[in-house]
C-alpha positions in Angstrom: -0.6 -31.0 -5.5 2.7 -31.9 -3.1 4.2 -28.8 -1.4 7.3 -27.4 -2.1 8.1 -27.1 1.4 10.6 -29.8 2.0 11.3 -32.2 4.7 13.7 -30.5 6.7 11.5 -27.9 9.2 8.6 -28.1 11.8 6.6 -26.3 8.8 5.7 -26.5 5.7 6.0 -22.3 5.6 6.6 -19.8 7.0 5.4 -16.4 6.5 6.4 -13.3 8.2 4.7 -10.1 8.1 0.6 -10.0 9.4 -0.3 -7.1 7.4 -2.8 -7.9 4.2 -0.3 -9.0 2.0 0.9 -11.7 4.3 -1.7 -13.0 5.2 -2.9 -13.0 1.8 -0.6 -15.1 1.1 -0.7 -17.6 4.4 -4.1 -17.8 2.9 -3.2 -18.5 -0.8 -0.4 -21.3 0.8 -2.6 -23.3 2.7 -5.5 -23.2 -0.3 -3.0 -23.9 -3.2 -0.8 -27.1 -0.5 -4.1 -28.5 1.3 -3.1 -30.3 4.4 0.7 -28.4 4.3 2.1 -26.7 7.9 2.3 -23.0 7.9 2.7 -20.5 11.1 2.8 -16.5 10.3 5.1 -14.8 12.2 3.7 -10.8 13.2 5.6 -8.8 15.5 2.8 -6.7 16.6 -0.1 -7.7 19.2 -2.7 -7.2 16.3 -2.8 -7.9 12.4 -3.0 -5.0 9.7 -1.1 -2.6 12.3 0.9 -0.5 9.7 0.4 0.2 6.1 -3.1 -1.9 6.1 -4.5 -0.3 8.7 -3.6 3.0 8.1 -4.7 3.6 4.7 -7.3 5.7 3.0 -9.2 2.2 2.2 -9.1 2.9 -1.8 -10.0 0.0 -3.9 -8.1 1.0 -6.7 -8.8 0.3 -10.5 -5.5 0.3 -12.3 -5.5 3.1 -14.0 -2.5 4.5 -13.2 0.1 1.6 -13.9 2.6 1.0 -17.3 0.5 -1.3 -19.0 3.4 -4.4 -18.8 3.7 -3.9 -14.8 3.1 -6.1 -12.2 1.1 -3.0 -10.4 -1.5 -3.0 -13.5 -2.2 -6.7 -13.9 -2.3 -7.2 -10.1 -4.1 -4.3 -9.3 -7.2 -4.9 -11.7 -7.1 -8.8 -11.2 -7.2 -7.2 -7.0 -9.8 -5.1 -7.3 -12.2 -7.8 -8.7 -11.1 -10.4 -6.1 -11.1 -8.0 -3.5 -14.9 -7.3 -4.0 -15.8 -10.9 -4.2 -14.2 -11.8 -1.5 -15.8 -9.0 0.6 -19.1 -9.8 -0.8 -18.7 -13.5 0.3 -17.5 -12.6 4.2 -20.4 -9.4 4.7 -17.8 -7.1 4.5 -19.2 -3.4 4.0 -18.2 -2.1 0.5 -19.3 0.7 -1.9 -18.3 1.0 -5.3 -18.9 5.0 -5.5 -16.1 5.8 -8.1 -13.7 8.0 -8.1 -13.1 11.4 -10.6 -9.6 12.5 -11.1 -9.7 16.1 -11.9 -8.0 19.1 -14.2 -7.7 22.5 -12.7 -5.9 23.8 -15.6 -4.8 23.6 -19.2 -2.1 21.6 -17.7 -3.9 18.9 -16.3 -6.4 18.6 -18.9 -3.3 17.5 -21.2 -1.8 15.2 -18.2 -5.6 13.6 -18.0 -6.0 12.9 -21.8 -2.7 11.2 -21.6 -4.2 9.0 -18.3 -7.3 8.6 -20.4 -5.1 6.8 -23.5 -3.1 4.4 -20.4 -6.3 3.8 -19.2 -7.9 2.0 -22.0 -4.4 -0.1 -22.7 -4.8 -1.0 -19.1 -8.0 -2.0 -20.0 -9.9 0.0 -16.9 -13.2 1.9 -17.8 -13.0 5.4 -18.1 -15.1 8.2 -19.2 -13.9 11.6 -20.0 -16.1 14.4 -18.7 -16.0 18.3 -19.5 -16.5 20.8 -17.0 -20.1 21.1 -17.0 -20.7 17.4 -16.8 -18.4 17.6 -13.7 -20.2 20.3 -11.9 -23.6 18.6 -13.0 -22.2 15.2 -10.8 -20.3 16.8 -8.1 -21.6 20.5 -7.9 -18.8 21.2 -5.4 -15.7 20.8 -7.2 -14.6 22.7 -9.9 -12.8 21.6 -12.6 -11.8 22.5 -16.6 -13.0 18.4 -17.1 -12.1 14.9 -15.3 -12.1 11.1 -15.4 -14.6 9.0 -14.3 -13.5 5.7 -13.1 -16.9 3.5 -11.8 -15.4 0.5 -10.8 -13.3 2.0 -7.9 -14.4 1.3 -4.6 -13.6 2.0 -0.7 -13.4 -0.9 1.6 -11.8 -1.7 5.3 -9.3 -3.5 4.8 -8.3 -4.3 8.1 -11.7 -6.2 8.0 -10.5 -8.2 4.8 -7.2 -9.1 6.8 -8.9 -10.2 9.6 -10.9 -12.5 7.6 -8.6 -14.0 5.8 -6.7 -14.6 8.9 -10.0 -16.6 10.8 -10.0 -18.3 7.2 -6.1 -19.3 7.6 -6.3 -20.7 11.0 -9.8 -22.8 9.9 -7.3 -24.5 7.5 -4.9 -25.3 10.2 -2.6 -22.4 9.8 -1.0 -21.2 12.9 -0.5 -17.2 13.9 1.9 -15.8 16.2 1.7 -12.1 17.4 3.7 -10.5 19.5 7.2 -11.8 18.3 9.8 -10.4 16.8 11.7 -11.6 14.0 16.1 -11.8 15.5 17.5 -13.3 12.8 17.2 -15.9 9.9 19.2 -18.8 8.9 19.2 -20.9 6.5 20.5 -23.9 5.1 20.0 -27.0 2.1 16.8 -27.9 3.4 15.3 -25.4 5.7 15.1 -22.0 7.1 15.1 -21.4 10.6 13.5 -18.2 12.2 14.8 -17.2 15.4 12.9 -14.5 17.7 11.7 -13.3 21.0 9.7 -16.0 21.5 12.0 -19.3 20.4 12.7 -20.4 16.9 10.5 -22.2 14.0 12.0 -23.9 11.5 10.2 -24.6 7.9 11.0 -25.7 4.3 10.2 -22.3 2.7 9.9 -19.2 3.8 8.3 -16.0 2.6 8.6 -12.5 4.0 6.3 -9.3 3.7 7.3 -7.3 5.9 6.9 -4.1 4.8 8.2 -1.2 6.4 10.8 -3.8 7.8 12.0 -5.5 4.4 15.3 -4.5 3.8 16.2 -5.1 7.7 14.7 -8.8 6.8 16.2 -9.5 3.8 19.5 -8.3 5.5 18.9 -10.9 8.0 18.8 -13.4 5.8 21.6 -12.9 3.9 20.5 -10.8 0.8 22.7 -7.7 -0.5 20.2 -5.5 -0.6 21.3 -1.8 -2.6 17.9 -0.2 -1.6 16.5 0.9 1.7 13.2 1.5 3.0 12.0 5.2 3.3 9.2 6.1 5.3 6.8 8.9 3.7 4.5 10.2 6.4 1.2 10.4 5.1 -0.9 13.1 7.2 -4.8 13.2 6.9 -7.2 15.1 8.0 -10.7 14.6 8.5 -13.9 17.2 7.7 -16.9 17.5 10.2 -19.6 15.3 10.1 -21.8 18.3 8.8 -19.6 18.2 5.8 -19.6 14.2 5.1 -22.1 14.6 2.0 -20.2 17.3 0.4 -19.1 14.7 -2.6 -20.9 11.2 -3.6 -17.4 9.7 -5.3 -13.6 10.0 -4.5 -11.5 13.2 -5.9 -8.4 13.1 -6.9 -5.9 15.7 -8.5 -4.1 14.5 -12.2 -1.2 13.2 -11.1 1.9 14.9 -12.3 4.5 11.4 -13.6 7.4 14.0 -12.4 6.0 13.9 -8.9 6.4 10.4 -7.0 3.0 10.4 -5.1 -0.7 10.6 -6.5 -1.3 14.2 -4.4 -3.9 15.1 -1.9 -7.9 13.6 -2.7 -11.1 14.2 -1.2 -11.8 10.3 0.0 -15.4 9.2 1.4 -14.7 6.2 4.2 -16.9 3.0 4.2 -17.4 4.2 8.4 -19.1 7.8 6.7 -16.4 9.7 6.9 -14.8 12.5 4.3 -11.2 12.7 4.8 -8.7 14.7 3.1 -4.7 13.4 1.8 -2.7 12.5 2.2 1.0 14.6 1.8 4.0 13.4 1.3 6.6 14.0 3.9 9.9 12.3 4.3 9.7 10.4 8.1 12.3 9.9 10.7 10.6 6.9 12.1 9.3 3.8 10.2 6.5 3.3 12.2 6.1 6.9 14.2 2.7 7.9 13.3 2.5 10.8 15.5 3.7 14.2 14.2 7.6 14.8 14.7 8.1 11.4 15.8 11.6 10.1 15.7 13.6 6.7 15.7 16.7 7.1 15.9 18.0 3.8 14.2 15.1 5.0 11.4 16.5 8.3 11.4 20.7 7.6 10.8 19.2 4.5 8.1 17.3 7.6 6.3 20.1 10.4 6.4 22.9 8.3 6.0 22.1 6.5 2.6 23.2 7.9 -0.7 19.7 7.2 -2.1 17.9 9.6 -0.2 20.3 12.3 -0.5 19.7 11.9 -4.3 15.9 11.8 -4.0 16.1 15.5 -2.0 18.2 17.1 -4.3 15.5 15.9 -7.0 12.9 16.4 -5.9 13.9 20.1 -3.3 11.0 22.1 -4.1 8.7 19.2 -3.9 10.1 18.5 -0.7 9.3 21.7 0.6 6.1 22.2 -0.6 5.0 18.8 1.1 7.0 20.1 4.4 5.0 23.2 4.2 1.7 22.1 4.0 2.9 19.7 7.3 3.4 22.5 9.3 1.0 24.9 7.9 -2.5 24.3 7.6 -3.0 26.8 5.1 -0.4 25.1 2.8 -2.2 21.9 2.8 -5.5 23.7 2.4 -4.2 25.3 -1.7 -3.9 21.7 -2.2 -7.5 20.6 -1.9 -8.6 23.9 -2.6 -7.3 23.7 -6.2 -10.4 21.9 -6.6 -12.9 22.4 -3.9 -12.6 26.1 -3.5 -14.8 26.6 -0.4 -13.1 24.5 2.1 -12.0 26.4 4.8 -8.7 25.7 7.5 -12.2 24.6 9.7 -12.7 21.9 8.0 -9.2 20.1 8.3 -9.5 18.4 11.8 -7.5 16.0 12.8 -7.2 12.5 11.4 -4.7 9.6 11.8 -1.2 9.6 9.6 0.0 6.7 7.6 3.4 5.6 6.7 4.3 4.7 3.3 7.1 1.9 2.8 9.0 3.5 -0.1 11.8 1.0 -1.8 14.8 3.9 -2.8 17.9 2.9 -4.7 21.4 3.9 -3.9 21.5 6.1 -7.0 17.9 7.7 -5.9 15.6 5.7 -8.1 12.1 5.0 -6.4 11.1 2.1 -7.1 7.4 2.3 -7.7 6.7 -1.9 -9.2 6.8 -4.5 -7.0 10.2 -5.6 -6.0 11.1 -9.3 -5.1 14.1 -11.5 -4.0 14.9 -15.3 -4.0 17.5 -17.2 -2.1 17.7 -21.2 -2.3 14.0 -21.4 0.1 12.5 -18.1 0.6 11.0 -15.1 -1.1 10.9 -11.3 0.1 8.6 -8.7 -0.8 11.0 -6.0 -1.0 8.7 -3.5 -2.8 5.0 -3.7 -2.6 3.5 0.1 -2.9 0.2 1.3 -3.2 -2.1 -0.8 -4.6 -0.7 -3.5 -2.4 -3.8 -3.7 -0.2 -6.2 -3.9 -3.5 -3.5 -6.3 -4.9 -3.4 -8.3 -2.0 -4.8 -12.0 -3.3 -3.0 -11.4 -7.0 0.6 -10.5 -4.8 0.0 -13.8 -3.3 -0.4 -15.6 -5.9 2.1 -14.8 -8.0 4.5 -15.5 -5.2 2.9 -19.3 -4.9 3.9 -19.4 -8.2 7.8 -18.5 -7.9 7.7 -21.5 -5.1 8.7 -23.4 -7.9 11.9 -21.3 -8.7 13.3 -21.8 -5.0 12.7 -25.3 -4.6 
């Protein structure tokens, strides 16, 4: 197979972003073009150092997703290549499951509901009643749940960093530590210019993340979304409290509410941690509480889009806000279902930061979003199950190459 690179740079490719999804699809590049050019571009000293690395480490199954997404064919096709491939590098995983469960009348209707998009999404699920949930998980209560087996937890800064040694082995060359200035491009290449020189290549694809809109912008592309950064706070229970459930547990989601809610989440290091909220950040990549950019912080407060989104969404907003600054808050949340956790047990964990797509007109944009020009490809959009969906992302991208050549 001839790549679709062109004649006209240094490269072959070039990728920018080194967070799982990149190099995902560095990886995918060099195995679908054997023998092609390619240098990943990472403005950070390590790879994974945002939204892969600071995740709860969920394999996820699917369930969730409109059945005619991209997010439910990539996630399931992810979840079974994600396994594999951890299997084939001695990466620790567990497949424990996970139970989403109904506290109420309420959310045993939302659950049935899941349970129907389940099975068109083609994800094994069991339906449980209360007893049957207390029999598996005799600390969380619950008027019945879901039972999805095939959901697993998994370091994924571990499957980035093998897919990375795997990337160079091929020939692929990795840059850290430089900054992306601006992007050019012309009939028959693209030219990246940063802090540490230019590189030049036939096509170029960018997953950047938290950054994506400022990239695309760079590039040329009118983009009418912006990037919003939802602080995710964790915490963490003692160690004396690690066994206290064998599978994940997670609230029914409510489809009015943008985010999945705050889960009980077992860690392949043997940890139990708790989350994560929700709470609208002032700094893309500010993981300490109250941090502020202030270039992230005037791109937040002065688009229309996230006006819109607080005005929908006000009491959810302060809810979320709440629980930040108030233990207790937080606490309802995860004692809605496992009643005898105490303000104790919440000790501090690492936050993550959630690269939300928003439209001017408030719409969150919860699919994958993706723009062409002439030679390259952004990943404007790429949510949770991004990490899962990792290998499928990249793929389907190697198959638009096609469409800009």
């Amino acid at each position: 197979m001839t790549s679709p690179g062109g004649t006209g740079g240094a490269y072959d490719f070039c990728v920018i972003g080194g967070g799982i999804v990149g190099v995902a699809t560095a990886h995918r590049l060099l195995t679908t073009f054997p023998g092609s050019s390619l240098v990943l571009i990472e403005k950070e000293a390590a790879l994974g150092a945002h939204q892969t690395g600071h995740n709860s480490g969920v394999i996820h199954s699917g369930i969730y997703y409109p059945p005619d997404s991209l997010k439910a064919r990539l996630c399931r096709a992810g979840a079974e290549w994600t396994k594999k491939f951890a299997t084939a590098n001695d990466i620790p995983f567990r497949e424990c499951g996970k139970l989403l469960v109904a506290t109420d009348s309420d959310e045993h209707e939302r659950m049935l509901a899941l349970y129907e998009r389940s099975i068109a999404n083609g994800v094994e699920v069991e339906a449980i009643d209360a007893d049957e949930l207390k029999r598996r998980e005799p600390r969380i209560t619950g008027v019945g749940a879901l039972f999805v087996p095939a959901t697993g937890i998994i370091d994924y800064t571990k499957v980035t960093a093998a897919l990375a040694d795997q990337v160079v082995a091929m020939g692929g060359k990795i840059l850290l530590g430089t900054t992306v200035d601006a992007i050019t491009e012309n009939t028959s290449a693209v030219t990246v210019s940063g802090s540490n020189g230019s590189v030049s290549a036939g096509t170029l694809i960018v997953c950047a993340g938290l950054q994506a809109d400022r990239m695309a912008r760079k590039a040329g592309i009118d983009t009418d979304f912006r990037i919003v950064p939802f602080r995710g706070e964790y915490y963490r229970l003692p160690a004396r409290r690690a066994d206290l459930v064998r599978t994940l547990i997670y609230p029914v989601p409510d489809p009015a509410l943008p985010f999945l809610g705050v889960h009980l989440s077992p860690t392949i290091d043997g940890d139990l941690t708790v989350g994560p909220n929700a709470v609208l950040g002032l700094s893309r990549e500010g993981y300490r509480k109250g941090s502020v950019n202030r270039r992230d912080a005037a791109d937040v407060l002065s688009f229309a889009g996230v006006r819109q989104v607080a005005r929908d969404h006000f009491g959810t907003g302060v809810r979320e806000l709440r629980n930040s600054l108030f233990k207790r808050g937080y606490l309802a949340e995860c004692r809605k279902y496992c009643p005898e956790l105490s303000t104790a047990d919440l000790l501090p964990h690492r936050a993550g930061i959630r690269a939300q797509a928003v439209l001017r007109d408030g719409t969150l944009v919860h699919d994958f979003l993706i723009e062409r020009t002439p030679r390259s490809i952004h990943v404007l959009n790429a949510p949770s199950p991004a990490a899962t969906s990792a290998m499928p992302i990249a793929e389907y991208l190697v198959e638009q190459l096609d469409s800009v050549n």
